[in-house]
SEPA-128596 format. One line per 4 residues: number of its first residue (from 1); their letters; for each residue x, y, z of N, C-alpha, C, O, CB. Coordinates in nm, 2 decimals. Glycine has a CB too. Layout:
BEGIN
NUM = a = X/Y/Z/X/Y/Z/X/Y/Z/X/Y/Z/X/Y/Z; ... .
This chain:
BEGIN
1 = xxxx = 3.01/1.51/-0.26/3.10/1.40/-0.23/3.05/1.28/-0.30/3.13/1.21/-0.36/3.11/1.38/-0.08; 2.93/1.25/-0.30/2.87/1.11/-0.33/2.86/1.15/-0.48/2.91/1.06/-0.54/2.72/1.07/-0.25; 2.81/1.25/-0.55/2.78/1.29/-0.67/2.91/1.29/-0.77/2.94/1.24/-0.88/2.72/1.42/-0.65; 2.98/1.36/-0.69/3.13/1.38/-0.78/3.19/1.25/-0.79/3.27/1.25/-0.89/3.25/1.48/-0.72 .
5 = xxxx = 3.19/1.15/-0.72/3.22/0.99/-0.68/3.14/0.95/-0.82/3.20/0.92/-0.92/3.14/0.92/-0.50; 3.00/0.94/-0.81/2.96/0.88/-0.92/2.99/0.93/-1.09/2.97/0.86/-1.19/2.84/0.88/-0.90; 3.02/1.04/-1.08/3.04/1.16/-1.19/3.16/1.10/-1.21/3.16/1.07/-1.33/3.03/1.34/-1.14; 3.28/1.07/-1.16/3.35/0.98/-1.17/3.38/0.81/-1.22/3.47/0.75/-1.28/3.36/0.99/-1.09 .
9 = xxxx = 3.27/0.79/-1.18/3.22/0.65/-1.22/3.30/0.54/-1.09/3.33/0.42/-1.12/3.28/0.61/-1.41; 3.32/0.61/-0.92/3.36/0.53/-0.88/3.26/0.50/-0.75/3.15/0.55/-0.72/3.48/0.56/-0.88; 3.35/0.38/-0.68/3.20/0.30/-0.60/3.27/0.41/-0.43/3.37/0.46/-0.39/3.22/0.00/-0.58; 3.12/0.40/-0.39/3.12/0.42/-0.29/3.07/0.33/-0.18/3.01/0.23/-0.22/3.08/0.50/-0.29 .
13 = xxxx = 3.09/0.35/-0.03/3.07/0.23/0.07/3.01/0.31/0.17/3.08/0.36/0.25/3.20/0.15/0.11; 2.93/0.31/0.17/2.81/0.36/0.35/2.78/0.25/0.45/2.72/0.14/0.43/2.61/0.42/0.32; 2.82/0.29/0.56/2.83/0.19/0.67/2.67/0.24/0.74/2.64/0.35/0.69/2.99/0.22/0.78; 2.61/0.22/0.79/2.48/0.22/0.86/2.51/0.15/1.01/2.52/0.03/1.04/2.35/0.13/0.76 .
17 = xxxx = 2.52/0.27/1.08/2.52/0.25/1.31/2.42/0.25/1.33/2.36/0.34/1.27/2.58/0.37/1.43; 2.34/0.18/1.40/2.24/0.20/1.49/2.26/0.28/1.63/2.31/0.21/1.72/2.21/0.07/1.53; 2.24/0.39/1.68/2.33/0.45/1.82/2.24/0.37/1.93/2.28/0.39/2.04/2.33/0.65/1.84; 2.10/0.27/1.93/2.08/0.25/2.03/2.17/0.08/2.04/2.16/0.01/2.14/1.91/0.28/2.04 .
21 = xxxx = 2.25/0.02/1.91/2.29/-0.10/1.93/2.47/-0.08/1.91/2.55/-0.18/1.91/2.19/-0.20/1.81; 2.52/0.05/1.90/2.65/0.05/1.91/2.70/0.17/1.99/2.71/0.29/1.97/2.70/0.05/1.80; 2.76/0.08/2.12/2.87/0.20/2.19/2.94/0.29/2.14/2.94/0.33/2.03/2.97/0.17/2.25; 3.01/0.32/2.23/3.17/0.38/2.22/3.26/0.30/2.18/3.33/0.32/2.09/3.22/0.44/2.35 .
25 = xxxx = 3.26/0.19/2.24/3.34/0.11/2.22/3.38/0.00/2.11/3.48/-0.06/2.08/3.34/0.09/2.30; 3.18/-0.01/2.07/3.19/-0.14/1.93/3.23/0.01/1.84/3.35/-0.01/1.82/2.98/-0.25/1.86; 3.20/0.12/1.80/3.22/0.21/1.73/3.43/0.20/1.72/3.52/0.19/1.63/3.12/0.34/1.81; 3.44/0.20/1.83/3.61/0.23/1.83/3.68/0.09/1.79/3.80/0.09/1.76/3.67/0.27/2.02 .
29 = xxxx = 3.62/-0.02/1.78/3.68/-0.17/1.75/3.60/-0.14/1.60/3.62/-0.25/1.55/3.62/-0.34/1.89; 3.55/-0.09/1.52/3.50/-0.12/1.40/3.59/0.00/1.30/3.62/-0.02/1.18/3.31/-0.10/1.40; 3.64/0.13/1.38/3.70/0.22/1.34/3.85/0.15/1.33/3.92/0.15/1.23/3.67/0.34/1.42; 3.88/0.09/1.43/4.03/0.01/1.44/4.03/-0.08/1.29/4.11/-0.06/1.20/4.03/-0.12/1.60 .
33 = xxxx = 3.91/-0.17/1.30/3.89/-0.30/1.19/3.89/-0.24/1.04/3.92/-0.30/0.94/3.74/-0.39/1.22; 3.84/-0.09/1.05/3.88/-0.06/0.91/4.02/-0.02/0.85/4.07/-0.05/0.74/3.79/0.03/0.87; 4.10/0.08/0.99/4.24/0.12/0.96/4.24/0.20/0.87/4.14/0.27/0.88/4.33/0.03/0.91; 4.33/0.24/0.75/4.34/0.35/0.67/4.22/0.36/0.58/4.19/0.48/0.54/4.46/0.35/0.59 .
37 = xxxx = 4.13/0.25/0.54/4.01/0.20/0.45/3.93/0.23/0.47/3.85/0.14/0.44/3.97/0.11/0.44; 3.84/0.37/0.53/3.74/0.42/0.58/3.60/0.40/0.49/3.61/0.45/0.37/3.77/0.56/0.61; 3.52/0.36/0.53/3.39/0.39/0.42/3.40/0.52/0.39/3.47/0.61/0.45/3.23/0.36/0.47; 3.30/0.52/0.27/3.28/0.69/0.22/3.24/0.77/0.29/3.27/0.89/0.28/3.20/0.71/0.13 .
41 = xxxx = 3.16/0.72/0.37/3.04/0.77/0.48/2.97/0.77/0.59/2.95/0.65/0.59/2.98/0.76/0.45; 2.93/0.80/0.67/2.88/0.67/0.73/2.73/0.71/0.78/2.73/0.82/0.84/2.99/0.61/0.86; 2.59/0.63/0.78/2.49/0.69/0.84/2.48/0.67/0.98/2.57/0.61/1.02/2.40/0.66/0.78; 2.42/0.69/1.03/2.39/0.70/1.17/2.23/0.76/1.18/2.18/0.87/1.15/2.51/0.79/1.24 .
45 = xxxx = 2.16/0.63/1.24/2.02/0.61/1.27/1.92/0.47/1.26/1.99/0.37/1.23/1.97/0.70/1.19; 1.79/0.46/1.28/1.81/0.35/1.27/1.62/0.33/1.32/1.62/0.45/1.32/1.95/0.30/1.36; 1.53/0.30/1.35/1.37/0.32/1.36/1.35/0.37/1.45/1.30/0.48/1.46/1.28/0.21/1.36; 1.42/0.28/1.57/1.36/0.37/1.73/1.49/0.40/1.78/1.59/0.33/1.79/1.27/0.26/1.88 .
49 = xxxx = 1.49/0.48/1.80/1.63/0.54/1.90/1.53/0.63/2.02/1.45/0.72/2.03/1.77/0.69/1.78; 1.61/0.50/2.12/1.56/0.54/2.26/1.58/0.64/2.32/1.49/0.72/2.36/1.57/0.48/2.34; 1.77/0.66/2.33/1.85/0.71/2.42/1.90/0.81/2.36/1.83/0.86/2.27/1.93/0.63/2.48; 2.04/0.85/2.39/2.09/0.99/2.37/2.15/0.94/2.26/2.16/1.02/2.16/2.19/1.06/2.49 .
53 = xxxx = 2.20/0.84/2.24/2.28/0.76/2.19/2.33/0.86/2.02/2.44/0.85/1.98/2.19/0.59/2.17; 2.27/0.91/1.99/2.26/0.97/1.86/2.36/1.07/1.84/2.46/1.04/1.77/2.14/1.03/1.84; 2.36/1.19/1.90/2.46/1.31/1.89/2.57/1.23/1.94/2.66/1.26/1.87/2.44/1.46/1.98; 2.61/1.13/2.04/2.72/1.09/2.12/2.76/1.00/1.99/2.88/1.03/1.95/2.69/1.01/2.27 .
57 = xxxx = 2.69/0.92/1.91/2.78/0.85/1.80/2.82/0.98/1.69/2.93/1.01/1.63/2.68/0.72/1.71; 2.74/1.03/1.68/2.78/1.10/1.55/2.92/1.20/1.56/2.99/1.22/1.47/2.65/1.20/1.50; 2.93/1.26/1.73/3.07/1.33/1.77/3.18/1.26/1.79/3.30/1.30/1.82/3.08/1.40/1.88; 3.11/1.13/1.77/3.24/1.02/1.83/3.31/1.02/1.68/3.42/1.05/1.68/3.19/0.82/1.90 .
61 = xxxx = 3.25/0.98/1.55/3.24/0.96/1.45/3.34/1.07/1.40/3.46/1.05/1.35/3.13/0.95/1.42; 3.26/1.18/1.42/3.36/1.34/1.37/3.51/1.34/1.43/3.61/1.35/1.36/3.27/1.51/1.45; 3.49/1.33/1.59/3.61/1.32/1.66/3.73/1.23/1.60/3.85/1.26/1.60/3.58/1.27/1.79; 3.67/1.12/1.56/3.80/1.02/1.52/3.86/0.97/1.37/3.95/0.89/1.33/3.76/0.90/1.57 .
65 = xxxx = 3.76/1.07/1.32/3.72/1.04/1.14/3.75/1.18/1.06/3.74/1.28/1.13/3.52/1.00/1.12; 3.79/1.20/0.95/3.70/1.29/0.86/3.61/1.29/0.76/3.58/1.36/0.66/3.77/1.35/0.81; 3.56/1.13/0.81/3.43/1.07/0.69/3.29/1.17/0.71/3.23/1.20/0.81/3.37/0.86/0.74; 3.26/1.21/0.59/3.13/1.27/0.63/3.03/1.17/0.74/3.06/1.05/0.74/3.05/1.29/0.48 .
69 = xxxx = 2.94/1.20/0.80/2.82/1.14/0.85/2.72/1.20/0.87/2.70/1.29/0.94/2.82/1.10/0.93; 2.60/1.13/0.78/2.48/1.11/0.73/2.38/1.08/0.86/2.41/1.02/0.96/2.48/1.01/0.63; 2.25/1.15/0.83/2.19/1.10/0.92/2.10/1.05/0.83/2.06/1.11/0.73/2.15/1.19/1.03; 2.05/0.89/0.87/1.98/0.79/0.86/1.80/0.77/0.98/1.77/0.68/1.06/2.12/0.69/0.89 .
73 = xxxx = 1.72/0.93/0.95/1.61/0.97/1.07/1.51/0.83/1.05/1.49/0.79/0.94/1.51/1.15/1.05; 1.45/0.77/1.19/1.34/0.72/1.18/1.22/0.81/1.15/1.13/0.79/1.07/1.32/0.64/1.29; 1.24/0.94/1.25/1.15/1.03/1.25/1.23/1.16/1.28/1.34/1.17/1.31/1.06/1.00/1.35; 1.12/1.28/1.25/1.19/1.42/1.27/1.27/1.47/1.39/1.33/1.57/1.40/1.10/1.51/1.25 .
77 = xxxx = 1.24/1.32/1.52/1.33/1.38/1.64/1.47/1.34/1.63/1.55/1.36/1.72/1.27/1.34/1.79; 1.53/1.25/1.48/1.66/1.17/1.50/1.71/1.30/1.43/1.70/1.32/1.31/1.70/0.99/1.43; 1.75/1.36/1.51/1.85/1.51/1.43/1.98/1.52/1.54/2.00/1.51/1.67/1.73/1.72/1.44; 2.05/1.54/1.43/2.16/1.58/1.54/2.28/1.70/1.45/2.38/1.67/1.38/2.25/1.41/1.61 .
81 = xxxx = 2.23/1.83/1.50/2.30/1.93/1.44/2.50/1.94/1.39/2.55/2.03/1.33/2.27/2.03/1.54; 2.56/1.79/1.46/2.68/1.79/1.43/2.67/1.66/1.30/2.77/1.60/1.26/2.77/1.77/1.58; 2.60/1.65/1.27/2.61/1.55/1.14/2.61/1.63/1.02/2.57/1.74/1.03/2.48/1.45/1.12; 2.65/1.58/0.92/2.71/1.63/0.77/2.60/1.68/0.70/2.59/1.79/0.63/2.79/1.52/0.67 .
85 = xxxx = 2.50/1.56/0.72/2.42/1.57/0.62/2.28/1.50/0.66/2.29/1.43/0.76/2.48/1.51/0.51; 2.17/1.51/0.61/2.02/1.45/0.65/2.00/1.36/0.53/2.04/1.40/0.42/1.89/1.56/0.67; 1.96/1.26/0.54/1.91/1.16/0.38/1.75/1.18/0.47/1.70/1.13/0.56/1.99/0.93/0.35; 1.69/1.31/0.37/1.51/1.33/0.38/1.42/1.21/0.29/1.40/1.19/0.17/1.46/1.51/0.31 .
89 = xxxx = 1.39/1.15/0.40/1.34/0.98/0.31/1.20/1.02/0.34/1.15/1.07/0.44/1.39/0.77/0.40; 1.15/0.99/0.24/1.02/0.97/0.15/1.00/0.80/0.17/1.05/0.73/0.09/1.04/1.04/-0.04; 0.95/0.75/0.24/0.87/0.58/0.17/0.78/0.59/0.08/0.68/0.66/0.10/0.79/0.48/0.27; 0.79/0.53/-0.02/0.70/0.53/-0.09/0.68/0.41/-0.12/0.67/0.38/-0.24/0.70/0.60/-0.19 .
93 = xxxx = 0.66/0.32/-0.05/0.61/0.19/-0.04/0.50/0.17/0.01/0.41/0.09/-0.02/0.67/0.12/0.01; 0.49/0.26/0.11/0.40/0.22/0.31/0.24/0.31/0.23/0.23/0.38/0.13/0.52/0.37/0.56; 0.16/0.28/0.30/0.02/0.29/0.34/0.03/0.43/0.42/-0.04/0.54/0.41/-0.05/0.15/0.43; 0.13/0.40/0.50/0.10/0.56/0.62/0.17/0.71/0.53/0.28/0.74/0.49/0.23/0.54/0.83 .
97 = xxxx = 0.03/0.76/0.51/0.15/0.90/0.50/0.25/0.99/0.55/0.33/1.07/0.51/0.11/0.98/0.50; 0.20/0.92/0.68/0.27/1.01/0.79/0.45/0.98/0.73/0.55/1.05/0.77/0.23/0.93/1.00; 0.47/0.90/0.65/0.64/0.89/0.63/0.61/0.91/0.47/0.70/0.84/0.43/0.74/0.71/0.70; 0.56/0.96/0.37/0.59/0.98/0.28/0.59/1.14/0.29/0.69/1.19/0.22/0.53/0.92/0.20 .
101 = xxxx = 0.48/1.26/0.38/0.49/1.35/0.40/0.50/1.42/0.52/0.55/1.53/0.54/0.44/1.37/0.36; 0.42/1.31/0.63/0.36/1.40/0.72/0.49/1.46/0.76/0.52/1.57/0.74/0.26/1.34/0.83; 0.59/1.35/0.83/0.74/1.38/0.94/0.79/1.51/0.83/0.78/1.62/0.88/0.89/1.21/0.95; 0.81/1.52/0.74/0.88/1.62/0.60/0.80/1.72/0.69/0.87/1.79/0.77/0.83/1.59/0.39 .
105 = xxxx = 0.64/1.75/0.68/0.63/1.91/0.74/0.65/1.91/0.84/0.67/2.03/0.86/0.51/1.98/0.73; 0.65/1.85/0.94/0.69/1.89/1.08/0.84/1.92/1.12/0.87/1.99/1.22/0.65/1.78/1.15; 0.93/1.86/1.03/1.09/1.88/1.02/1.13/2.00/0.93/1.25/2.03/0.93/1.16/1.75/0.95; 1.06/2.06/0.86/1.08/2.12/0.74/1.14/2.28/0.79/1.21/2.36/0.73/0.94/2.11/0.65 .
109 = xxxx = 1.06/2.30/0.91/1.13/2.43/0.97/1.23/2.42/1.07/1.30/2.51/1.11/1.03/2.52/1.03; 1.24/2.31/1.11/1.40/2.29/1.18/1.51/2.25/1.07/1.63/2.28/1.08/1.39/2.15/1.31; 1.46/2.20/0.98/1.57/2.17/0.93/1.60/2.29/0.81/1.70/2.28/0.74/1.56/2.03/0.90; 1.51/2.42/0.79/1.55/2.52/0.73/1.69/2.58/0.76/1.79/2.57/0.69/1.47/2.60/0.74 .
113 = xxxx = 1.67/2.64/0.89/1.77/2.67/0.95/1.90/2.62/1.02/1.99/2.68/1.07/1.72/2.70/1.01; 1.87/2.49/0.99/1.99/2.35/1.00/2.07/2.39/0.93/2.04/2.46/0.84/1.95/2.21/0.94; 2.24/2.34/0.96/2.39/2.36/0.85/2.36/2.27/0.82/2.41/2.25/0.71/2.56/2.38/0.89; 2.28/2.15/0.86/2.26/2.01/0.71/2.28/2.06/0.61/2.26/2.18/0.59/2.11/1.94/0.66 .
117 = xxxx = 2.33/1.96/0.51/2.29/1.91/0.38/2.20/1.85/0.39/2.21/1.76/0.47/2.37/1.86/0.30; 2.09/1.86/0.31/1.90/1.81/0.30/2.00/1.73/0.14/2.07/1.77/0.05/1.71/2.01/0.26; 1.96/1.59/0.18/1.95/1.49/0.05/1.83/1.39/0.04/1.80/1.28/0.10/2.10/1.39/0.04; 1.75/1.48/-0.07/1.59/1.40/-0.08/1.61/1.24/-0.15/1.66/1.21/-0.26/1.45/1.50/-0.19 .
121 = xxxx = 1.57/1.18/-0.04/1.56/0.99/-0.06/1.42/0.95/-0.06/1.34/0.95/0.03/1.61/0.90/0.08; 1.42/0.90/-0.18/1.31/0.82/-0.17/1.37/0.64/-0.13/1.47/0.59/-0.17/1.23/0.86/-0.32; 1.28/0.58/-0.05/1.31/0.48/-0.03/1.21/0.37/-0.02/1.12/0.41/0.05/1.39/0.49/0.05; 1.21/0.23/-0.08/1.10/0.11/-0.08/1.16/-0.02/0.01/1.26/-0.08/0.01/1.07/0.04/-0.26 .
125 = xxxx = 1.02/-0.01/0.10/1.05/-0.14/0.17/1.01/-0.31/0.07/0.89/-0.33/0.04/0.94/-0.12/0.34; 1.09/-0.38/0.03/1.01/-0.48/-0.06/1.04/-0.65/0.06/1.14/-0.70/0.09/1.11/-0.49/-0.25; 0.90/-0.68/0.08/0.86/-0.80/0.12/0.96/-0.80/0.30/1.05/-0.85/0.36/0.93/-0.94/-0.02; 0.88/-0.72/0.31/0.96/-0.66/0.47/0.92/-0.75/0.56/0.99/-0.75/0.66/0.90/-0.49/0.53 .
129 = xx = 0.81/-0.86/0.57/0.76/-0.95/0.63/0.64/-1.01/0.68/0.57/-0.98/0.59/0.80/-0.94/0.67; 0.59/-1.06/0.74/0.41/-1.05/0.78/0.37/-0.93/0.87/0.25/-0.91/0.90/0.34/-1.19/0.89 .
């Protein structure tokens, strides 16, 4: 989807949910606000996800959409087997390994067996703050 888009030479638009900072209902007033104009995509995730909040956005998403959705993991527990796709992020900015590899081996056998699509991300935090 994203590939053949660029292979194209055309733009794409990814919306990024937080499920511990959007309902049901900011989700259903943002789905209204876009109308026929759907982003390309949409991720869903976000550093700490407390609550359930995760599979409940991402079925809400499927339910009302036929936009793919991405999962956006802080860590190897933000999974949610009804999402499209995983963005497997590598930082390669940070000091801790634990997010350039460690989470990767600990996810690596759940997500074998996963219907994900595995899309390896690398990603840099720049001047993130004190």
């Amino acid at each position: 989807m994203l590939l053949a888009k660029r292979a194209r030479g055309e733009k794409a638009l990814a919306v990024l949910l937080d499920p511990d900072k959007t309902d049901e209902g900011q989700c259903l007033r943002l789905l209204a606000t876009c109308g026929p104009q759907l982003p390309t995509c949409f991720l869903v995730g976000g550093s700490l996800i407390t609550g359930q909040g995760l599979t409940r956005l991402v079925s809400l998403l499927k339910a009302q959409t036929n936009v793919p959705v991405i999962l956006f993991p802080g860590n190897y527990l933000h999974l949610s087997m009804e999402a499209d796709a995983l963005l497997f992020l590598s930082l390669i900015s940070g000091r801790n390994p634990e997010f350039l590899i460690g989470q990767h081996v600990v996810a690596a056998p759940l997500l074998k067996s996963s219907p994900l699509e595995i899309i390896p991300t690398a990603y840099m935090l720049v001047n993130c703050g004190p």
